[in-house]
C-alpha positions as CSV (number, residue, x, y, z in Angstrom):
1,X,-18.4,-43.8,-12.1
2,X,-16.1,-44.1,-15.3
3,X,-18.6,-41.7,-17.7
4,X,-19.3,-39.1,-14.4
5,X,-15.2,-38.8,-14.3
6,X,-14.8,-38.4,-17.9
7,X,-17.3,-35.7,-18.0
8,X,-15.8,-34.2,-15.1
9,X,-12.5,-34.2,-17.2
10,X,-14.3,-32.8,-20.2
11,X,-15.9,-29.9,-18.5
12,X,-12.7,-29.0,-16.7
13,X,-10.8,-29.5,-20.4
14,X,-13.3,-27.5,-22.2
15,X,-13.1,-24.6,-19.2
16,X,-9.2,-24.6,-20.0
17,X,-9.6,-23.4,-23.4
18,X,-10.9,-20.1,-22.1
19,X,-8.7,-17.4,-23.5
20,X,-7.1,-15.1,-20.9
21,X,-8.4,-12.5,-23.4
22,X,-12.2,-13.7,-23.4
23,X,-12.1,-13.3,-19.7
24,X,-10.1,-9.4,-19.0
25,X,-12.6,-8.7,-21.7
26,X,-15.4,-9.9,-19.6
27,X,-14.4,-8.4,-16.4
28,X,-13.4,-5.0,-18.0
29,X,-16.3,-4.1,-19.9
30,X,-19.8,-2.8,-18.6
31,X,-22.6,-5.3,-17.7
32,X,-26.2,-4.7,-18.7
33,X,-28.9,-4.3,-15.8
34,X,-30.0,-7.7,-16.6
35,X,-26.6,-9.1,-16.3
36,X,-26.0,-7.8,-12.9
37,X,-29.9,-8.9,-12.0
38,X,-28.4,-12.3,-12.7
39,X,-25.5,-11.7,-10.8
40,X,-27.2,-10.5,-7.6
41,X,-30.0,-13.3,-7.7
42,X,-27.0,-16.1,-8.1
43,X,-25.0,-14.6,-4.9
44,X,-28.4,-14.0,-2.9
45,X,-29.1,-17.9,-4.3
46,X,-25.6,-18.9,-3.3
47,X,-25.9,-17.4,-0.1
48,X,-29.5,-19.1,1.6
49,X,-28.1,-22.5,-0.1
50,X,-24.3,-22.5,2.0
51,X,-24.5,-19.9,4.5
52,X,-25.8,-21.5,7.6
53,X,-26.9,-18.1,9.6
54,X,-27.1,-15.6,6.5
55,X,-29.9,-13.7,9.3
56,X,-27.8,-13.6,12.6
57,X,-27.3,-10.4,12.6
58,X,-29.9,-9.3,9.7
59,X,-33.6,-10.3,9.3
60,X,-34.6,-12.0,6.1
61,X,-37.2,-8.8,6.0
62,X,-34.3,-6.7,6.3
63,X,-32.1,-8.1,3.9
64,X,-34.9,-9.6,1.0
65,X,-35.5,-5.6,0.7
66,X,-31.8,-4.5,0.7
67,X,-31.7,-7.2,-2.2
68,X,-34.4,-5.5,-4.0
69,X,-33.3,-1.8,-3.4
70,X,-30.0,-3.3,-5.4
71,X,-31.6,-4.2,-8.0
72,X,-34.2,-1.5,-8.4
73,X,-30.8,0.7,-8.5
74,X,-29.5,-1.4,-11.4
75,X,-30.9,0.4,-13.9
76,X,-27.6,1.4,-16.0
77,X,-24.9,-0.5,-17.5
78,X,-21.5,-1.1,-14.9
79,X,-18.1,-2.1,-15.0
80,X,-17.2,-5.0,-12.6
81,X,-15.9,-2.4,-10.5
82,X,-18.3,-0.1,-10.4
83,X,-21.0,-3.1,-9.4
84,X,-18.8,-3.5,-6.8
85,X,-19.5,-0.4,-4.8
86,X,-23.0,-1.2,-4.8
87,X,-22.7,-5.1,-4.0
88,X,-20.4,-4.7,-1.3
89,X,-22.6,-2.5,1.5
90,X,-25.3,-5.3,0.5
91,X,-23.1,-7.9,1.8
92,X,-22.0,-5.8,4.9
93,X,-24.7,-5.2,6.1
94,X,-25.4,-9.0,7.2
95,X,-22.7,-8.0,9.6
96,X,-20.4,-11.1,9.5
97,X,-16.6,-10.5,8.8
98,X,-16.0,-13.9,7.3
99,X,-18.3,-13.6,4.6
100,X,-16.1,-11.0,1.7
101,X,-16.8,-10.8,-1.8
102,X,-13.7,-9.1,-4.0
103,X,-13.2,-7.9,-7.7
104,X,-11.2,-10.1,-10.1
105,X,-7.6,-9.2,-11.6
106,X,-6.6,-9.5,-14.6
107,X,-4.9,-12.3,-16.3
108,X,-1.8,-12.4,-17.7
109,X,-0.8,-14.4,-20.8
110,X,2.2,-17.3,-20.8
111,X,3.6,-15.1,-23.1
112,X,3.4,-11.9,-20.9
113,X,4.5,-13.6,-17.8
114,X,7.4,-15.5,-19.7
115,X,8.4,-12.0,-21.0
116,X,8.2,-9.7,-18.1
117,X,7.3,-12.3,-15.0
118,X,4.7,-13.2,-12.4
119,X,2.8,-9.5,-11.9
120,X,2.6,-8.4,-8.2
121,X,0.2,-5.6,-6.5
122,X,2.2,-2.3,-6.2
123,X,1.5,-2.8,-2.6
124,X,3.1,-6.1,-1.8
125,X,6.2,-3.9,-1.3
126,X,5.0,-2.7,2.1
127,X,2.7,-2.2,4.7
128,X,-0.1,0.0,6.4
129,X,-1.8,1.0,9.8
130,X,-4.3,3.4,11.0
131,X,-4.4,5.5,13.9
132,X,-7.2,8.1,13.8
133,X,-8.9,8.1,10.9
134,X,-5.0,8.3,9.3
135,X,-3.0,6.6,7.3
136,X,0.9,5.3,8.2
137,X,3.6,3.5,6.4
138,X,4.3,0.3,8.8
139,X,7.1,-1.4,7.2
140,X,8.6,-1.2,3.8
141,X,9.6,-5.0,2.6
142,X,11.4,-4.3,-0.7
143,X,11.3,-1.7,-3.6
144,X,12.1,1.8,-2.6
145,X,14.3,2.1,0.4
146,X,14.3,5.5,1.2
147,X,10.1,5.0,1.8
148,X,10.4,5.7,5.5
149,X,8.7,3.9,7.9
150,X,6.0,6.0,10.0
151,X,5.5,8.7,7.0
152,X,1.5,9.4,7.6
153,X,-0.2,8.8,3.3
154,X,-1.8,12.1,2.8
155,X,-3.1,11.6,-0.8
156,X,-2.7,8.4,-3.5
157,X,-2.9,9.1,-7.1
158,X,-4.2,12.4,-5.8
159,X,-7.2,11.1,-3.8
160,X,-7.1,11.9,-0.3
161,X,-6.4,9.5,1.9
162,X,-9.2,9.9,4.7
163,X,-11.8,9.7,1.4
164,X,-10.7,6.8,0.5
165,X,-10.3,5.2,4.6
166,X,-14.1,6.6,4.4
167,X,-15.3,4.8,1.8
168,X,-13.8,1.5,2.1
169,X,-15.5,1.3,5.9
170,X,-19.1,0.0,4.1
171,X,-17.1,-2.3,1.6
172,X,-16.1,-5.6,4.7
173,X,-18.1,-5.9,7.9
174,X,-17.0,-7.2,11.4
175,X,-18.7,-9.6,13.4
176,X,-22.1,-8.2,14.5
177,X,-21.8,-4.4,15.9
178,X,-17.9,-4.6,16.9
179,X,-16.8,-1.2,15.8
180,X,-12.9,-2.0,16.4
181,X,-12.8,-4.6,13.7
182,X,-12.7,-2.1,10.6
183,X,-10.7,1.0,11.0
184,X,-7.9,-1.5,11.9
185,X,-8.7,-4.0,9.3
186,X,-8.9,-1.1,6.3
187,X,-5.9,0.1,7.1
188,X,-3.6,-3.2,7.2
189,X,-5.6,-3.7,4.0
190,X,-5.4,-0.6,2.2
191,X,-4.5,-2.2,-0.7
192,X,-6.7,-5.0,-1.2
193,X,-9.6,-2.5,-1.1
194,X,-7.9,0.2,-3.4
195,X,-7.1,-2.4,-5.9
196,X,-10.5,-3.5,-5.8
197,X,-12.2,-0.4,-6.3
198,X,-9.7,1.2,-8.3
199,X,-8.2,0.3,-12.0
200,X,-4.6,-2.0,-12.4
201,X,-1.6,0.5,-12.3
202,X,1.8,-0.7,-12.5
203,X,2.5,2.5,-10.7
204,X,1.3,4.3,-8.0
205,X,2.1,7.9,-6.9
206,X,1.8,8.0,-2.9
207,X,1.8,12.1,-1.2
208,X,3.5,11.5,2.4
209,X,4.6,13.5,5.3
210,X,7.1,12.8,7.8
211,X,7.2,15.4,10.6
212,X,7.1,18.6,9.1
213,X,8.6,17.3,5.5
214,X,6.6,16.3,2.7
215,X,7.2,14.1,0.6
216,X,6.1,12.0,-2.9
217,X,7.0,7.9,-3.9
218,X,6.0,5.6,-6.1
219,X,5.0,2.3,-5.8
220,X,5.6,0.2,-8.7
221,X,4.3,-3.7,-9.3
222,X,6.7,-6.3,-8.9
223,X,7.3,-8.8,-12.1
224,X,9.3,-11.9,-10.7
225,X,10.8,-13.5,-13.7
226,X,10.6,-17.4,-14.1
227,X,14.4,-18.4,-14.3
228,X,15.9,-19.1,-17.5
229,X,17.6,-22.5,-18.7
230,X,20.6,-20.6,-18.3
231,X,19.9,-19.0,-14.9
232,X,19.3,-22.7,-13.9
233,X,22.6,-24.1,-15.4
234,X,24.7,-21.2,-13.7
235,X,22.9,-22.1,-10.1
236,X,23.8,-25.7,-11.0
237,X,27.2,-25.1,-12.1
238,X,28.2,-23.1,-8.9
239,X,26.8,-26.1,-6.9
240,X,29.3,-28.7,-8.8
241,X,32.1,-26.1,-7.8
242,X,31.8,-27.1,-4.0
243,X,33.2,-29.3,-2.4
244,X,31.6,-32.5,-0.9
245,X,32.3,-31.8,2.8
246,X,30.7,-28.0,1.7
247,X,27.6,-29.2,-0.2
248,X,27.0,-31.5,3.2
249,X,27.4,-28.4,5.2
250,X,25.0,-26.5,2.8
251,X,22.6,-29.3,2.5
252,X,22.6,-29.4,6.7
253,X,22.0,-25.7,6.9
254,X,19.2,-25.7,4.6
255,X,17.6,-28.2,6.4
256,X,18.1,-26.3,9.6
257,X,16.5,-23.6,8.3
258,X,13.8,-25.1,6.8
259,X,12.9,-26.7,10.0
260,X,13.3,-23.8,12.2
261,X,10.7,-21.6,9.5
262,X,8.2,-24.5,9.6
263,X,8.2,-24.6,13.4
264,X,8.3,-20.8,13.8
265,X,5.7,-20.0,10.9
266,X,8.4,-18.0,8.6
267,X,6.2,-15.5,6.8
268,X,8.1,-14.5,3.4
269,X,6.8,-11.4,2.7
270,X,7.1,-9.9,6.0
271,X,10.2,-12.0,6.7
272,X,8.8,-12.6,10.6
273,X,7.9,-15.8,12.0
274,X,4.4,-16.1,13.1
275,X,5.1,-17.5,16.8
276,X,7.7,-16.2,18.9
277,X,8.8,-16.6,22.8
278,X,11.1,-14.7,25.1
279,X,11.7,-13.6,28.8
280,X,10.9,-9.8,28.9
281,X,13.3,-8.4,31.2
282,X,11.7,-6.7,34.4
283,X,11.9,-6.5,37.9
284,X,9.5,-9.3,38.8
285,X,11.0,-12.2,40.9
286,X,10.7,-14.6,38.1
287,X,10.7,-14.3,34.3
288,X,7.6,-13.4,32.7
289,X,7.1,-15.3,29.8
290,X,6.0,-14.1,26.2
291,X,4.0,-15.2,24.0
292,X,3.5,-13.5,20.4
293,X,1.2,-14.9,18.3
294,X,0.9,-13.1,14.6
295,X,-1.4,-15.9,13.2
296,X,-2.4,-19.2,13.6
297,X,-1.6,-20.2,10.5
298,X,1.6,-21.5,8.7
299,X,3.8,-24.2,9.8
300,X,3.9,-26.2,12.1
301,X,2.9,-25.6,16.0
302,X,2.9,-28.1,18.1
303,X,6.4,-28.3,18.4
304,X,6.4,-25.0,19.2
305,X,4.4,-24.6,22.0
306,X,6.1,-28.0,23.4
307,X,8.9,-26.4,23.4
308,X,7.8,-22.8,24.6
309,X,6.1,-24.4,27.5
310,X,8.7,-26.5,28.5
311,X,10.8,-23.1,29.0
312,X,8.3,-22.0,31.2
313,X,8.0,-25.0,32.9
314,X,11.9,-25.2,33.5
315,X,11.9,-21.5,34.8
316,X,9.5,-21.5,37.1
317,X,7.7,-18.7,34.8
318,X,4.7,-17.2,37.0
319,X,3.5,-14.9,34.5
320,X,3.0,-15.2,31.3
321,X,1.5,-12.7,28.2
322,X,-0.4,-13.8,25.5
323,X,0.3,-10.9,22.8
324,X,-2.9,-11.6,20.3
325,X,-3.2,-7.7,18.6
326,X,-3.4,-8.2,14.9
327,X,-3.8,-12.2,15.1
328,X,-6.9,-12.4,12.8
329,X,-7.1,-16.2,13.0
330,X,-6.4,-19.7,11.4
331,X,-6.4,-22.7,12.5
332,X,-8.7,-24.8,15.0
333,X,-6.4,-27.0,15.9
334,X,-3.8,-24.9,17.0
335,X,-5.4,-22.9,18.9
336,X,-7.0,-26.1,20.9
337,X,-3.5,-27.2,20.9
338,X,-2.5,-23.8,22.5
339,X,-5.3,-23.7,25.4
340,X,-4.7,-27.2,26.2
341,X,-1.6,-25.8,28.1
342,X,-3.7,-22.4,29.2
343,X,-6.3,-24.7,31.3
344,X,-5.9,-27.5,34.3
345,X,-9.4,-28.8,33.9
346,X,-11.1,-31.0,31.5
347,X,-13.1,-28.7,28.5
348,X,-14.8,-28.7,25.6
349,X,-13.4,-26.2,23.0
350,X,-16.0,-25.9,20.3
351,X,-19.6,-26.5,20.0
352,X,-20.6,-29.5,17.0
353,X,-21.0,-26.8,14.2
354,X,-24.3,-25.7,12.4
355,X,-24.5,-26.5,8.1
356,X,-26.7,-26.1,5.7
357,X,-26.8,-29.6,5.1
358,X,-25.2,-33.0,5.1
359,X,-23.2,-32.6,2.0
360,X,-22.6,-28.8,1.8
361,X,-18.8,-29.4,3.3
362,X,-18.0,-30.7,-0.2
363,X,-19.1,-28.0,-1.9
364,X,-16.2,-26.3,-2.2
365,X,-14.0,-29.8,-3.6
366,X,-16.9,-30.1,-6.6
367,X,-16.8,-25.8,-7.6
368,X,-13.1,-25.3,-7.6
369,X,-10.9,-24.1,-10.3
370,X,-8.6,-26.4,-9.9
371,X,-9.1,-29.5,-12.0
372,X,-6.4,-31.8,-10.0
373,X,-9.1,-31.2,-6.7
374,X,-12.1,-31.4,-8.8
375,X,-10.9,-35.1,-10.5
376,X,-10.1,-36.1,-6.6
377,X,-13.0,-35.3,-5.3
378,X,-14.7,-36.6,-8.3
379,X,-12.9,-40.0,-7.8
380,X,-13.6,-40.1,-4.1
381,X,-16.9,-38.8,-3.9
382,X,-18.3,-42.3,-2.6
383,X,-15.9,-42.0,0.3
384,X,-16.3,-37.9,1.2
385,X,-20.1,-38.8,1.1
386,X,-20.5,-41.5,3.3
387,X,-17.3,-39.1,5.6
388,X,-20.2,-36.7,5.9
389,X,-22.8,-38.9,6.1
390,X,-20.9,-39.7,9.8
391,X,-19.9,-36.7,10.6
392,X,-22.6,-34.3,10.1
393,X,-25.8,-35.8,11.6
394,X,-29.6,-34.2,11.7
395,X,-31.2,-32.7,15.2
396,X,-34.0,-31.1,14.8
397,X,-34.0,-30.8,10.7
398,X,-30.7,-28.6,11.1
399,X,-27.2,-30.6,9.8
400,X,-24.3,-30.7,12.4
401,X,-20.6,-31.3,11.6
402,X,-19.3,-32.5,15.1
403,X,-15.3,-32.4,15.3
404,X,-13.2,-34.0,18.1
405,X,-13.0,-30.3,19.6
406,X,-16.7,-30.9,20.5
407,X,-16.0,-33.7,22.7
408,X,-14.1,-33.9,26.5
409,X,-10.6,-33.1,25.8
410,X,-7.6,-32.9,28.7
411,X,-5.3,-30.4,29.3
412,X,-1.7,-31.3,28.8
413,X,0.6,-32.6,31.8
414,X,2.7,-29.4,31.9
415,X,-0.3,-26.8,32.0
416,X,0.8,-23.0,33.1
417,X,-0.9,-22.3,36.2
418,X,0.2,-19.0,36.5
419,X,-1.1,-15.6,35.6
420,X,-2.1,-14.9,32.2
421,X,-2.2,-11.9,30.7
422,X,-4.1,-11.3,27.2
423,X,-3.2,-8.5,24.3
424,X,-6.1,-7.2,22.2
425,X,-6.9,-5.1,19.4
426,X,-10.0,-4.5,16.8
427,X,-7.8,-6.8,14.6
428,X,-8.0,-10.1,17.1
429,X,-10.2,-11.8,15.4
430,X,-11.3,-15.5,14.4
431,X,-9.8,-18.1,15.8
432,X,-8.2,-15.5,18.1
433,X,-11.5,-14.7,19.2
434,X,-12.7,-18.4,19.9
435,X,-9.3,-18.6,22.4
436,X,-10.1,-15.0,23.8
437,X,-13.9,-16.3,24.6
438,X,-12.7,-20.0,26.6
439,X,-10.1,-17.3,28.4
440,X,-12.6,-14.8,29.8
441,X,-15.6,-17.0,29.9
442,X,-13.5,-18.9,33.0
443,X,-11.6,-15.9,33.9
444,X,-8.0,-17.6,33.8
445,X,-6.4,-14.2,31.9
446,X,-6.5,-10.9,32.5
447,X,-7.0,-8.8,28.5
448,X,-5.2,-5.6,28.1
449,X,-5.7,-3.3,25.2
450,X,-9.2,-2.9,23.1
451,X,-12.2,-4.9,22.0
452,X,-11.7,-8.2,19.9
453,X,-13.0,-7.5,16.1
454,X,-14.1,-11.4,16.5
455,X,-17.3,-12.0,18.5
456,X,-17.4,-13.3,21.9
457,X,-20.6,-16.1,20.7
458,X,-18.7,-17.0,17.7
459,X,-18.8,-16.8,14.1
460,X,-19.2,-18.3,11.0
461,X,-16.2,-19.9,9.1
462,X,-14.4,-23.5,9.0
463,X,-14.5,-24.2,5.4
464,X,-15.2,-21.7,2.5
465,X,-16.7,-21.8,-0.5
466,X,-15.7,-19.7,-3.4
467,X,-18.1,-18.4,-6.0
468,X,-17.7,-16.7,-8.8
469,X,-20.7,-13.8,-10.3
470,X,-21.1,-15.6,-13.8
471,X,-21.0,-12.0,-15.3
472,X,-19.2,-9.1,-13.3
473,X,-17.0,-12.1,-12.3
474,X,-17.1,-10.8,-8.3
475,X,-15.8,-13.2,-6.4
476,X,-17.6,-14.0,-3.2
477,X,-16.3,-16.6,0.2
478,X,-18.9,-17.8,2.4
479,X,-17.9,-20.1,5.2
480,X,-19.9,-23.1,5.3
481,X,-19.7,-23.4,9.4
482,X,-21.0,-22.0,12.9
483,X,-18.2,-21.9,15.2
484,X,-18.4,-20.7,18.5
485,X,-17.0,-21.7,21.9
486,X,-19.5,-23.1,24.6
487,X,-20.0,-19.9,26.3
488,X,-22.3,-17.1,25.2
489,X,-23.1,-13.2,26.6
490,X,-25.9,-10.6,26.0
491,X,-26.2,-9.0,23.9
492,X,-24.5,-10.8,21.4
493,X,-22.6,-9.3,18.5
494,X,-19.7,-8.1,20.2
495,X,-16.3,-9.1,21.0
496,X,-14.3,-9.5,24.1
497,X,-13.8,-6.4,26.1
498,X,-11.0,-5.8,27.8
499,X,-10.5,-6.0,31.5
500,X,-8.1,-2.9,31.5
501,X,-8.9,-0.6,28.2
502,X,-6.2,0.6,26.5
503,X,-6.0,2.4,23.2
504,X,-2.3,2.4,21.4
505,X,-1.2,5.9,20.7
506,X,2.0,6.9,18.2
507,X,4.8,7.7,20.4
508,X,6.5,4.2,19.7
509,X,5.6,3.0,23.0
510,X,4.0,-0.4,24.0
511,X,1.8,1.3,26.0
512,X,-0.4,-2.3,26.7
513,X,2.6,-4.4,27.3
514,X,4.4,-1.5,29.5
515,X,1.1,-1.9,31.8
516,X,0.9,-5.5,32.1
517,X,4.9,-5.5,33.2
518,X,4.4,-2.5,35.8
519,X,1.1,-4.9,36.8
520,X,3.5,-7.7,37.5
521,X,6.3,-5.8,39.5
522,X,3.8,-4.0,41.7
523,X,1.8,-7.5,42.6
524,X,5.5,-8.6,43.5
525,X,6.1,-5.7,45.7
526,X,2.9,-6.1,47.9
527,X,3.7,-9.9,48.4
């Protein structure tokens, strides 16, 4: 045990030595034909080994030859980026939207980041949407305050806009044949694919129109400076300055607020919380409640939805709306938590979850760059195995992780038994998905809006391993579990379609949640 760790330690100490140089070298030059043989051959390697349904969607037939065509089309040297265009349709075509490879940034030196600060994408500043194969400014979080919200992105760095919406489509899948999933999902991600297809600017030049005005903005990246000794002694100094009964008031607040962000899932860039519940004011003869979930991720939840459903509870809420558009997923366990006070009967939330094999969960602790998890893992490896060793078990030669989700759980004392109504969109996706599916499969919501981008009969996520091309440097996430719900349709690969279609148009209006509350107060009226 004592020589495996201190090898482990060597390796990792060794790694370390790696100039920052050596490697934006590596990822900026071009890569011979063999390289990127290599490269294709490990992912396609990588892929059988962890993936456990690479050919859900995709024969083996089908995808051995896409393999081959690749690399047949290999035949001049590439930069990372330009590999990229080619790799990425490869992987999207197996049709599963958890499965992403990415292009690697460049690093910065201590020096460089001591000097000008932490870099940040040009992009972090705001945010995007889509709406007809366009391009719109959502929110602007910080830089350039007269970048108006709504302005459609005609061109960027002179490359039209629809061009670019065009050719990012083959570069991510959905699950299966949803065709929701993308043109939502390139567009709140505009910049993740431009960056990876495009060379590291510091600036960026956007073309925009507002109404009938045009105008042009720059983006620029976002250095956040480390804070001097000095910087420190002045924050310091002013807290010396205040008086005890103040820095107990200050101290009270922060904890306040740091409880209140935790429980509400404060998201810093966006500065919104992640769960949120009102009344929405209507006509109805009760208070319908609602429910917006952003993500599942973040925080914590549980008091949350204690708390949310308690207010229900204690007004005798008879409908309530479950707003899920743009959710694209997170967390099992709080969305379990969630649908425990959805459902009055006794249920089983996941199915036990297909692996490659026994041990494949660890992969990800053993192939990490971070030497901390590495040495961990490295130190507990006897217990994680024999962890596995009980938790995933063999049927039929196929491995099985089985979490408490799989067995009989209860709904909670204080269950809605009202009328629920569900929002959708191409970006409800995931774990969003997985509560979408146990909603319609026994019909206790009514969905509003369009087709999830997650599958009705589940997909493949849990745990992800991260691997890294060993020459273009690509970086590839495959998730190491089948999830699905126990309920299945035909024909699979598509989401959860909605009960009353609705597609959101640009005229500021909730058009979906406008419905549902007009749904309500008519159903009121006939009573």
């Amino acid at each position: 045990m004592t020589r495996k760790l201190f090898l482990y330690i060597t390796i990792i100490l060794l790694s370390s030595c790696a100039s920052v140089e050596k490697y934006n070298q590596q990822i900026s030059k071009t890569h011979s034909p063999e390289e990127l043989h290599r490269d294709v051959d490990h992912a396609y390697k990588k892929l059988k080994k962890l993936h456990p349904d690479v050919n859900w969607y995709i024969s083996k037939g089908e995808l051995d030859k896409k393999i081959d065509d690749l690399k047949n089309e290999l035949t001049e040297p590439l930069t990372t980026k330009e590999f990229y265009k080619l790799f990425a349709p490869v992987i999207t075509s197996i049709k599963q939207g958890h499965l992403s490879i990415h292009t690697p940034v460049k690093k910065q030196t201590k020096k460089e980041i001591k000097g000008k600060g932490k870099r940040g994408s040009p992009f972090n500043s705001l945010s995007f949407y889509t709406s007809a194969n366009k391009l719109f400014v959502k929110k602007v979080f910080k830089g350039d305050t007269t970048l108006i919200p709504g302005s459609e992105v005609i061109s960027v760095d002179g490359e039209k806009v629809n061009d670019l919406l065009e050719s990012f489509k083959i570069l991510h899948a959905s699950d299966g044949y949803n065709e929701t999933f993308i043109p939502e999902f390139i567009g709140s991600r505009f910049g993740f694919f431009y960056s990876n297809t495009h060379k590291q600017k510091d600036s960026i030049l956007l073309h925009l129109k507002l109404e009938d005005s045009l105008y042009d903005k720059y983006l620029y990246a976002n250095y956040d400076k480390i804070k001097t000794s000095s910087q420190k002694d002045t924050v310091r100094s002013e807290k010396r300055k205040l008086s005890r009964s103040d820095k107990k008031i200050a101290k009270e607040t922060r904890k306040k607020i740091r409880k209140k962000n935790y429980k509400y899932g404060y998201n810093k860039k966006t500065n919104e919380y992640n769960r949120n519940f009102i009344f929405l004011e209507s006509d109805a003869d009760s208070p319908i409640g609602y429910l917006k979930i952003r993500s599942f991720t973040n925080g914590g939840y549980k008091e949350f939805y204690k708390e949310s459903f308690a207010k229900i509870d204690s007004a005798q809420c008879k409908s309530l709306v479950l707003d899920l558009r743009g959710n694209l997923g997170g967390r099992l366990v709080e969305i379990d938590d969630l649908y425990s006070y959805l459902t009055d009967k006794e249920y089983v939330f996941i199915e036990k979850s297909k692996m490659t094999g026994r041990l494949s969960f660890l992969y990800p602790f053993f192939h990490t760059k971070s030497w901390p998890t590495k040495t961990a893992a490295t130190i507990l490896s006897p217990v994680l195995g024999v962890y596995q060793i009980f938790k995933v078990k063999k049927e039929n030669k196929e491995a099985y992780f089985k979490f408490k989700y799989s067995k009989l759980r209860k709904p909670k004392s204080n269950t809605f038994t009202g009328k629920i109504y569900v929002l959708i969109n191409g970006e409800s996706f995931s774990a969003s998905s997985v509560l979408s599916t146990h909603l319609k499969a026994t019909k206790r919501a009514t969905f509003v809006g369009e087709e999830t981008g997650g599958a009705y009969n589940g997909t493949v996520a849990g745990v992800y391993a991260k691997v890294e091309l060993p020459n273009s440097k690509i970086n590839m996430r495959i998730g190491l579990m089948k999830i699905n719900a126990p309920y299945t349709i035909e024909p699979d690969g598509y989401g959860i379609k909605p009960d009353i279609p609705i597609k959101s148009t640009m005229n500021n209006e909730d058009e979906e949640l406008q419905w549902v509350i007009e749904d309500i107060e008519m159903s009121n009226k006939k009573k």
